[in-house]
Structure formats: structure tokens, C-alpha cells
N, C-alpha and C positions, 0 to 999 in steps of 0.2 A: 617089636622084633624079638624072636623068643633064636637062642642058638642054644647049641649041645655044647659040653666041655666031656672029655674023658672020666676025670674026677672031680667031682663037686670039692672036695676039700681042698684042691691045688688051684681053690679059684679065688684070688682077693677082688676085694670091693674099696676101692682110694678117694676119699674122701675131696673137697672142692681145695685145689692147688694154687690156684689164685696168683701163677706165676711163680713160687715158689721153688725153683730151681733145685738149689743145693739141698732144698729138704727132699723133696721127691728124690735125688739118687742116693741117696742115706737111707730111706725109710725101702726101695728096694731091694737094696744088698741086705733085707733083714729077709728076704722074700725070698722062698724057691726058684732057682734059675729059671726052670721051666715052669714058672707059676702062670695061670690063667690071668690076667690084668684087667679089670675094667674100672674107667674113672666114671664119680657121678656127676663129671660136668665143673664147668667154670674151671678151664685152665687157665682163665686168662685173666685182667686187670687184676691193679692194688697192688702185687707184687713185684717186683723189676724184673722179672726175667720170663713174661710170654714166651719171646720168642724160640728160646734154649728148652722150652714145656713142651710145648707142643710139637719141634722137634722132634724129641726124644718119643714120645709117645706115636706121632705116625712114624718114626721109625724103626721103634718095635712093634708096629701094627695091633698095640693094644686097643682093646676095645674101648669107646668112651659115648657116654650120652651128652646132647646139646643142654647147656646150663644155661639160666638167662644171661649169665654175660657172656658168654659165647653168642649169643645170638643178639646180644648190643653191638660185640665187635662185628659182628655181620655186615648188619644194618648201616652204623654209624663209619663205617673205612671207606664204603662207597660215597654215604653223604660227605666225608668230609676230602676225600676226591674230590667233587662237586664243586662243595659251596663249605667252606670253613667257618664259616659264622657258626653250621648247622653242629658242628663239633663240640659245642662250648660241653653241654650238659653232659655229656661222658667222660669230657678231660678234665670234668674238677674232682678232685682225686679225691675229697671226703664225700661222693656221689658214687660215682663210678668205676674210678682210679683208671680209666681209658688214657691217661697222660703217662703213665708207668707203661703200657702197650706199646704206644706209639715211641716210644723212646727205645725200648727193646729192640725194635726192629732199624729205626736209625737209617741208614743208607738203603738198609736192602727191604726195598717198596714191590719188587716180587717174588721175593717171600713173604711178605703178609701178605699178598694175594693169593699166593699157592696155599697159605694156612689159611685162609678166608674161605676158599673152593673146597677142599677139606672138611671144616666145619660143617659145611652147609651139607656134606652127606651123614653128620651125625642123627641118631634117632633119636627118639623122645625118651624111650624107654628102651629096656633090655628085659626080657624071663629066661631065667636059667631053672628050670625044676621048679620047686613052689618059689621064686626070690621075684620080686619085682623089681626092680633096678631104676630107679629114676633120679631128676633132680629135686623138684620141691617132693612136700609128703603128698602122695598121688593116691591110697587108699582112696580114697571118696570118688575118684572118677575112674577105676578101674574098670568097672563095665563098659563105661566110653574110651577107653584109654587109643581105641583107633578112631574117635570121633576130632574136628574140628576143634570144637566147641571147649572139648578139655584141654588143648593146647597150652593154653596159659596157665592153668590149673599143672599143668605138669613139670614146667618149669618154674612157679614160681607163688607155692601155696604152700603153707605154714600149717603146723598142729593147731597153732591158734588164731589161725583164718576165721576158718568158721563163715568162711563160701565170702569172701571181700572179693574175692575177683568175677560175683555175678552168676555162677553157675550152681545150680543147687549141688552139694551134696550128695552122694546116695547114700539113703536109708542106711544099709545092711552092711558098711563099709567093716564095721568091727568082726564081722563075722564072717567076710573071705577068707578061703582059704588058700592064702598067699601073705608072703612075709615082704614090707613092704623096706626095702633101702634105699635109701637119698640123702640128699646136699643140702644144701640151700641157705640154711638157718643155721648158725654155728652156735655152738654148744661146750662148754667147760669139758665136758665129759661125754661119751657117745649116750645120747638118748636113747632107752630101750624099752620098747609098750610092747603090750601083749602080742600084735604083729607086727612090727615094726623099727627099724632103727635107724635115728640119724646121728652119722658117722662124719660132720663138716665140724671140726675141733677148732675153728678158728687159728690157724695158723699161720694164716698172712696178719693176724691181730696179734701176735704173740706167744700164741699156743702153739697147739700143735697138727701133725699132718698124722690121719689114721688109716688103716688097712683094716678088714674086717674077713677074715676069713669064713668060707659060707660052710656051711655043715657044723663045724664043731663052733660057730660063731666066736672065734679068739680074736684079741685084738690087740694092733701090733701099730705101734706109736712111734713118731721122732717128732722132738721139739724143734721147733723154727730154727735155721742156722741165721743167725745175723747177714749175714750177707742178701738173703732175699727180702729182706722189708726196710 
């Protein structure tokens, strides 16, 4: 999905929220009113507050790509509708943290449906000018990036993969010309390669939640509020 912004520099990139509420409206107010928004995915489990995330986010019709666990709560809200046995492996919280989701939402079973139907239009990726926008480190499958095949590769592939999810690699990935931003993998400090940066600070672990302004590539931080973990 490639879209236009007016100014490239009034466009932040927000690193995986993971339910983290209170940090996400702190790390905003550091943010131009009218700033351009896009999250790289995983608003949800580990944190306690899903439901108040995601929210806030299609309510200001910020833009956001599917993170693998966006796309657990998918899967697993229908099975565990179903058949609750099917539930176990997402609700054990040093797994999934899918038991902080389900608690966020509490009485109201549709609005996790109405945020379920939601999710399921988010895209794999975002391009804004040369930026690539995704959740895992997606360079390598950039030529496939509208293929199948790279799917899983998109949500859910590491720097130090090194192709565990089955799909080769491309060749030539260091040498696109394209800047690749995502989630996924959290990090002490934002990771920065020669094309590339990942901006998931670990902030439902302690750390912190990031912003990464595109053009002048600045980067704008708030430490976890206790209240989200």
C-alpha cells in the first residue's frame, strides 16, 4: 500500500505499543497536532490496555500496519469464541500476553469484534517516498512484498533470521533503494543499518515507546508509565 502525506517531515513512525496506553498519549502530546501517524503493528497483547490502543488509534484514523500479534488476536478471538480449550497458547502471557487483551476488553465482546473487523483491513506494509514501513525487517522480501509467499516474512522476520521462516532471501536486499522501518524485535535503543531501522524499544518490557520522524530521521521517546505493564 504506498499513500502520499503533504510533508514527509510531519510524518511519525510509532514503534509496537503492545497495549500500552498511557505511554502512547504522552509520547503524542510530544507530536505535532496535525502530525501524519503511522503505527508498525502490534497494538495489542502484554500490555493491559488493548482496548483503550486501539481505540484511540481508529479514532484518529491513524494509519497502522498488521503486526503478528494483531494477527493472533485475529485468529485466536474467533477460535476462542468456538472452542476455549483452542485459547490456552495465546493466553499464557510469557507467550503471547492474549490474557492482558481479553481482560481489556472485559464486558464489551463487541468491541473486540468491531476491533477485530478493523484489524483485518490493516496492510502488511506501508511506502511513503523511499520508506518502507512494515512490521518484521522486510528488506529481503521487498520485491515480493505483494507476493503470498512473503507474508510471514513480513510480519515476523528478524535481522538475524537469516530466512528461519522458509523463504529465501533476495540477493540484492542491501542494495534497494528504499529505507526499510519496522517492529518486531525490540531493541535497547532504535537499531540503525545502512537502510534501515528498527524503532520497537521494548516498552511493554520496561523501556520505552518511540516515534521516528521520517526525513530529518529524529527520534522522540517516552519511558513506559507504570500503569501499562
Amino acid at each position: 500500500m504506498r499513500i502520499e502525506v503533504e510533508n514527509i517531515e510531519n510524518t511519525y513512525i510509532i514503534g509496537d505499543v503492545h497495549g500500552c496506553f498511557y505511554t502512547l498519549q504522552k509520547l503524542l502530546v510530544k507530536l505535532p497536532v496535525d502530525a501524519d501517524i503511522i503505527f508498525v503493528g502490534d497494538l495489542c497483547d502484554r500490555g493491559l490496555h488493548t482496548k483503550e490502543v486501539i481505540e484511540l488509534v481508529m479514532k484518529n484514523n491513524y494509519h497502522c500496519i498488521l503486526g503478528n500479534h494483531d494477527d493472533y488476536m485475529i485468529t485466536h478471538i474467533q477460535e476462542c469464541t468456538d472452542n476455549r480449550e483452542l485459547c490456552v497458547r495465546w493466553n499464557i502471557e510469557d507467550y503471547m500476553g492474549g490474557e492482558q487483551t481479553l481482560l481489556s476488553y472485559k464486558d464489551s465482546y463487541e468491541t473486540m469484534l468491531n476491533h477485530v473487523k478493523w484489524l483485518e483491513s490493516m496492510p502488511r506494509y506501508i511506502e511513503i517516498d523511499k520508506y518502507f514501513i512494515t512490521h518484521g525487517f522486510s528488506l529481503p522480501y521487498y520485491q515480493r512484498r505483494n507476493n503470498s509467499s512473503a507474508h510471514t516474512g513480513l510480519l515476523k522476520n528478524r535481522i538475524s533470521d537469516e530466512d528461519e521462516w522458509g523463504h529465501d532471501w533476495e540477493k540484492d536486499w542491501k542494495s534497494y533503494d528504499v529505507v526499510n522501518i519496522f517492529g518486531h524485535t525490540d531493541y535497547n535503543e532504535i537499531e540503525i543499518g545502512e537502510n534501515y531501522y528498527g524503532i520497537d524499544t521494548g516498552c511493554v518490557y520496561g523501556g520505552k515507546l518511540t516515534a521516528l520522524q521520517l526525513g530529518s530521521m529524529n527520534i522522540i521517546e517516552e519511558i513506559v508509565d507504570s500503569r501499562d505493564i
